[in-house]
C-alpha positions as CSV (number, residue, x, y, z in Angstrom):
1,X,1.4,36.0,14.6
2,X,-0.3,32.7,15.7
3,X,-1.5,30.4,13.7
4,X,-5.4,29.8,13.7
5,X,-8.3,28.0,12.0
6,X,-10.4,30.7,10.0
7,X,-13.8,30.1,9.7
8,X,-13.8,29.7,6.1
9,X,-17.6,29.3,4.2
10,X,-16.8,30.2,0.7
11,X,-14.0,29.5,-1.9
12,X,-11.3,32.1,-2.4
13,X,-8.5,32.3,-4.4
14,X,-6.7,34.6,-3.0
15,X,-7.2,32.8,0.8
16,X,-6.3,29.3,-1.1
17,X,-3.1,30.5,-2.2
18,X,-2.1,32.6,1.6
19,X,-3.0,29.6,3.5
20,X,-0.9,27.3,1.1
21,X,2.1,29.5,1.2
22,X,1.8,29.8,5.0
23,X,1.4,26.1,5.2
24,X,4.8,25.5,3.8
25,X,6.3,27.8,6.2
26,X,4.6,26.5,9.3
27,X,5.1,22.5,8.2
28,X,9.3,23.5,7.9
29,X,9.2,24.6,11.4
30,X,6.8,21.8,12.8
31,X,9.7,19.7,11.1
32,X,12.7,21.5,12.7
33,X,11.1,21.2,16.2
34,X,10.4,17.2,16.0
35,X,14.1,17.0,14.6
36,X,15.5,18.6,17.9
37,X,13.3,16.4,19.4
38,X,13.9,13.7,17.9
39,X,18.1,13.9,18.4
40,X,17.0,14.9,22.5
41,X,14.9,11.2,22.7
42,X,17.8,9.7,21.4
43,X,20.6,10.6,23.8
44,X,18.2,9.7,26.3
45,X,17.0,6.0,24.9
46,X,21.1,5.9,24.9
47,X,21.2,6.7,28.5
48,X,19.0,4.6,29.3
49,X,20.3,1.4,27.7
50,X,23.6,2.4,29.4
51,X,21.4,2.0,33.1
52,X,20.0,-1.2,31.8
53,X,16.6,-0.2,31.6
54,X,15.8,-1.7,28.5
55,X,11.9,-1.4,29.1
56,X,11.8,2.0,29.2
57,X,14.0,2.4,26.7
58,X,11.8,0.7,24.4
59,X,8.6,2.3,25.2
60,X,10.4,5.5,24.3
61,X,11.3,3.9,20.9
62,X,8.1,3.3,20.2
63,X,7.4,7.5,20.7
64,X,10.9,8.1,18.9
65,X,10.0,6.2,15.8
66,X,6.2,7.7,15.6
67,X,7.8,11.1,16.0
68,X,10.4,10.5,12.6
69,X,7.2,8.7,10.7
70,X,5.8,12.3,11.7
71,X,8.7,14.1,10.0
72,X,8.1,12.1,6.5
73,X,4.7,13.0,6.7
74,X,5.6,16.7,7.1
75,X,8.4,16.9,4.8
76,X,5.3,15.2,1.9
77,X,2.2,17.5,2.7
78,X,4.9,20.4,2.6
79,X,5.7,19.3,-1.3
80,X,1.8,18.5,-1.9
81,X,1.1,22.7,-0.8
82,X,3.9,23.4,-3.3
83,X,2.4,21.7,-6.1
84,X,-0.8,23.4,-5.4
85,X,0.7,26.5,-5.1
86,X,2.5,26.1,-8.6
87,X,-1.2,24.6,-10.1
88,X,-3.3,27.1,-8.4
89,X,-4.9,28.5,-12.2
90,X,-5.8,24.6,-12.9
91,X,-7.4,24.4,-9.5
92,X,-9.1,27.4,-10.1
93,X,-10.8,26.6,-13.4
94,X,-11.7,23.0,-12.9
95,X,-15.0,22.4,-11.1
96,X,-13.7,18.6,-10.1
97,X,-10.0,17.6,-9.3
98,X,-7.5,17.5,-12.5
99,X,-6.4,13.7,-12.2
100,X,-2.8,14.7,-11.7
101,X,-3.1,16.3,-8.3
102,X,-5.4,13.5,-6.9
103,X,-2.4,12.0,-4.6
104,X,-1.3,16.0,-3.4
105,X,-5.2,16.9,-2.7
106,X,-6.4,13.2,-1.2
107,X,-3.1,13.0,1.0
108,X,-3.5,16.8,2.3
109,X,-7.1,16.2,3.4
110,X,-6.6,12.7,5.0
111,X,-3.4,14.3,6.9
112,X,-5.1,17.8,7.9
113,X,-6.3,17.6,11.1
114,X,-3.8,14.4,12.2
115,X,-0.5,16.7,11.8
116,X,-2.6,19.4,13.2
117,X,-1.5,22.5,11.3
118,X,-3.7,25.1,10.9
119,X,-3.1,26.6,7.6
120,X,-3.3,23.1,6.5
121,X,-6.6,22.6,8.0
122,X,-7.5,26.0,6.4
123,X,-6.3,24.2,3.1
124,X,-8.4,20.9,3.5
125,X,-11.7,23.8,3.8
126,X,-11.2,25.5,0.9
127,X,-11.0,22.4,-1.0
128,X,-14.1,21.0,0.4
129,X,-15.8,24.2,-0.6
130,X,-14.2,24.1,-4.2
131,X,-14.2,20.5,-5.0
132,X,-17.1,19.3,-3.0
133,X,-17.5,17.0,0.2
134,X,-17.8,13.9,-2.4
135,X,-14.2,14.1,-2.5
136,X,-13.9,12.8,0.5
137,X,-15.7,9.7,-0.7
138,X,-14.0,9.6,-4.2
139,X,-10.5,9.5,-2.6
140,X,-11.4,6.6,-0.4
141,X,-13.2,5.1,-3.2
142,X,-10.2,5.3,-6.0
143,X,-7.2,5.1,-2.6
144,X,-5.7,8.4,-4.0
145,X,-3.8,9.1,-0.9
146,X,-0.2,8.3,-0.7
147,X,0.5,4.8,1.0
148,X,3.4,6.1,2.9
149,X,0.9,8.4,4.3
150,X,-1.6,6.2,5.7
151,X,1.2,3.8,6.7
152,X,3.4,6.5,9.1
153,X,-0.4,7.6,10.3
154,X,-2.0,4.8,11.3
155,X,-2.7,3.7,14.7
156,X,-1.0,0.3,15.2
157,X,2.6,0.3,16.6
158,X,5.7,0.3,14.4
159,X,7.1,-3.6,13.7
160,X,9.2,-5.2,16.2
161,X,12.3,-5.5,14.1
162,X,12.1,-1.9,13.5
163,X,12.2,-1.1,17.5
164,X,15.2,-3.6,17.8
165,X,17.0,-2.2,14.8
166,X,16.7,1.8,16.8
167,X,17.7,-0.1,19.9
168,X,20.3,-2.0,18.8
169,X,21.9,1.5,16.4
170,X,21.5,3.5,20.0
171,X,23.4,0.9,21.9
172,X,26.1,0.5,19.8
173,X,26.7,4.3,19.3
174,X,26.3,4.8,23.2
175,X,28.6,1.6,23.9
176,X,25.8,0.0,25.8
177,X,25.0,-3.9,25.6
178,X,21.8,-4.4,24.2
179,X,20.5,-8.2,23.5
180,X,17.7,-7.8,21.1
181,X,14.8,-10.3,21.6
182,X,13.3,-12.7,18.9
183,X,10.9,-11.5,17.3
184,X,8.1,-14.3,16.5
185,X,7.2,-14.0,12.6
186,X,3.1,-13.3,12.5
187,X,1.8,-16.3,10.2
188,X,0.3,-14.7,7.3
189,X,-3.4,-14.9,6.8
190,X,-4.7,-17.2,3.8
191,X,-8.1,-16.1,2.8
192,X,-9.3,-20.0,2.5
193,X,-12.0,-20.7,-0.1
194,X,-14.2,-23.7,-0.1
195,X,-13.5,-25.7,-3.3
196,X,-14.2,-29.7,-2.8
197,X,-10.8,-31.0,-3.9
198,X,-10.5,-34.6,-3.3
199,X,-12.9,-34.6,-0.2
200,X,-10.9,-31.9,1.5
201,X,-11.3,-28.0,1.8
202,X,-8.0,-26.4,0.4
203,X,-7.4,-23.0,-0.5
204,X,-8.2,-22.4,-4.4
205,X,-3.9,-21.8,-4.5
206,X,-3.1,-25.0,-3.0
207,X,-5.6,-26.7,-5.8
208,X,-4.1,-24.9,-8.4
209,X,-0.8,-26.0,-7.6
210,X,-1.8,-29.6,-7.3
211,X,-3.2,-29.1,-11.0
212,X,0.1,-27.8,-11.9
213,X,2.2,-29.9,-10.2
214,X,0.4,-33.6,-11.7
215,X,0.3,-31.6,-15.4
216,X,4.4,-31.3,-15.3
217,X,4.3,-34.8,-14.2
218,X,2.9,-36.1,-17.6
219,X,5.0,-33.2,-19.5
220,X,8.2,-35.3,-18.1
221,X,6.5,-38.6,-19.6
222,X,6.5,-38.3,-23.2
223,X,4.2,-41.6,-23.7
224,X,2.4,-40.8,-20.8
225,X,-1.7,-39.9,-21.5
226,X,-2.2,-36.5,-19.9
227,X,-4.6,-36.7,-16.8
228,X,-7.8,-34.7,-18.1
229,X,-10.5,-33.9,-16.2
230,X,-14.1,-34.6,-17.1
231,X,-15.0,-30.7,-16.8
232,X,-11.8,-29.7,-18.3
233,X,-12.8,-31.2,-22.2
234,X,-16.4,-31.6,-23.1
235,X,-17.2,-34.9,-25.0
236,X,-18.2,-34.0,-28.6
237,X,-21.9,-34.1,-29.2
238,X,-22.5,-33.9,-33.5
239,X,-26.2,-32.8,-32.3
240,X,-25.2,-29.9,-30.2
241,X,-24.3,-26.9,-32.1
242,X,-21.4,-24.9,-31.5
243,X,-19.6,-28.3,-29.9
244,X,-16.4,-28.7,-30.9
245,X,-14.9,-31.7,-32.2
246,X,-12.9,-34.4,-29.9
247,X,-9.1,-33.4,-30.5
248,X,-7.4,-36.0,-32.3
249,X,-4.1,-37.7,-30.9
250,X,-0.7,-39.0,-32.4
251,X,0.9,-41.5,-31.9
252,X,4.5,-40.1,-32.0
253,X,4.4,-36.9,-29.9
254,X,1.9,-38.4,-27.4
255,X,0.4,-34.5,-27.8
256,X,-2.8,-33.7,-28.5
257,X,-4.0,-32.0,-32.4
258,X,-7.2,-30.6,-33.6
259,X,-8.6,-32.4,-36.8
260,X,-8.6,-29.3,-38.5
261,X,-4.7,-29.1,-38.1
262,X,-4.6,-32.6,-39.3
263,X,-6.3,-32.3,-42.4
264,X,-4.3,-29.0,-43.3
265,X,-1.2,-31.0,-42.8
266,X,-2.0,-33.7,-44.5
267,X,-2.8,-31.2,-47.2
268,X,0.7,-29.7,-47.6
């Protein structure tokens, strides 16, 4: 029989539990197909890098790759209906999600409708009607859905070195010759804040670093006066309450003791 989306308006147990069990079946087959498919686009990319059409080829990469980022995705929701089918009386008796099947219920109701099965989708509706449309929300809110998930189902196009790597596999198993471009590394984006450093903007790192950097410089010194900032140690005010003392320095070690640590050595 073919597959359909029911119109579902109320929770039920029994359709829950169908629908997940038929959902396992139909996401093995989905897989099977795109595997066959999958080993078809290959021998052709091969053919085609044996013809020298390396454009084409690479578009059809592009399609190849999406198609085995598909398969992952299957072979994922397909264990996620599992689980649910071995947790169905915890599902059933909890009026909000049980925290340890947050990843298997976020991930099936992002990837519902994009792998376009429709027990799945008959899934995703029953546990709307169970757990509530909030879920939605909740999922996005605490990113319960499995990174690997979002990452094979997003839009963008797969990396550049991933599309040469295919290419360059295909070429060598067909005995073509296939000269892999360079792939320009994308410069990656420092979120800059403005902190006044010396009359320049830096990022906050870069400031830290500089901090770092000029502290180690006086570690290496041993006579050397560590540079101090005037924000870093308040001066000590006797008037102020709750001011503490200026630390107290010796004259050996160069380093810097509290008066209170002198006083108990001097003690002992």
């Amino acid at each position: 029989a073919m597959s359909k989306v029911l119109p579902i308006t109320a929770w039920s147990s029994s359709v829950f539990s169908l629908n997940l069990k038929l959902a396992v079946s139909r996401l093995h087959l989905k897989r099977n197909k795109l595997f066959e498919n999958i080993r078809q686009q290959r021998s052709t990319i091969g053919n085609l890098l044996l013809e020298g059409k390396d454009k084409v080829a690479r578009a059809k990469t592009i399609s190849l790759v999406k198609d085995e980022y598909m398969t992952e995705v299957l072979s994922m929701i397909s264990l996620y209906c599992e689980t649910l089918v071995a947790r169905q009386a915890v599902i059933e008796s909890s009026r909000t999600c049980p925290p340890d099947l947050q990843t298997a219920v976020c991930s099936i109701l992002f990837a519902a409708h994009p792998i376009n099965v429709a027990e799945v989708i008959n899934v995703r509706k029953l546990l709307l009607l169970k757990f509530g449309k909030q879920i939605v929300c909740h999922c996005a809110d605490l990113k319960c859905t499995h990174p690997k998930i979002l990452e094979n189902l997003s839009a963008k196009p797969p990396p550049a070195k991933i599309i040469n790597y295919y290419l360059s596999t295909l070429a060598e198993k067909h005995g073509a010759i296939f000269e892999a471009p360079e792939v320009k590394e994308e410069p990656v984006p420092v979120r800059i804040q403005k902190v006044k450093f010396s009359n320049v903007f830096l990022p906050s790192y870069l400031q830290v670093q500089g901090k770092i950097s000029s502290l180690k410089e006086d570690l290496r010194s041993p006579g050397a006066t560590p540079t101090r900032t005037a924000s870093a140690t308040p001066k000590y005010n006797p008037t102020v309450l709750g001011s503490s003392p200026a630390p107290a320095r010796t004259a050996s070690s160069g380093s810097y003791i509290q008066p209170t640590m002198l006083k108990l050595c001097s003690l002992t």
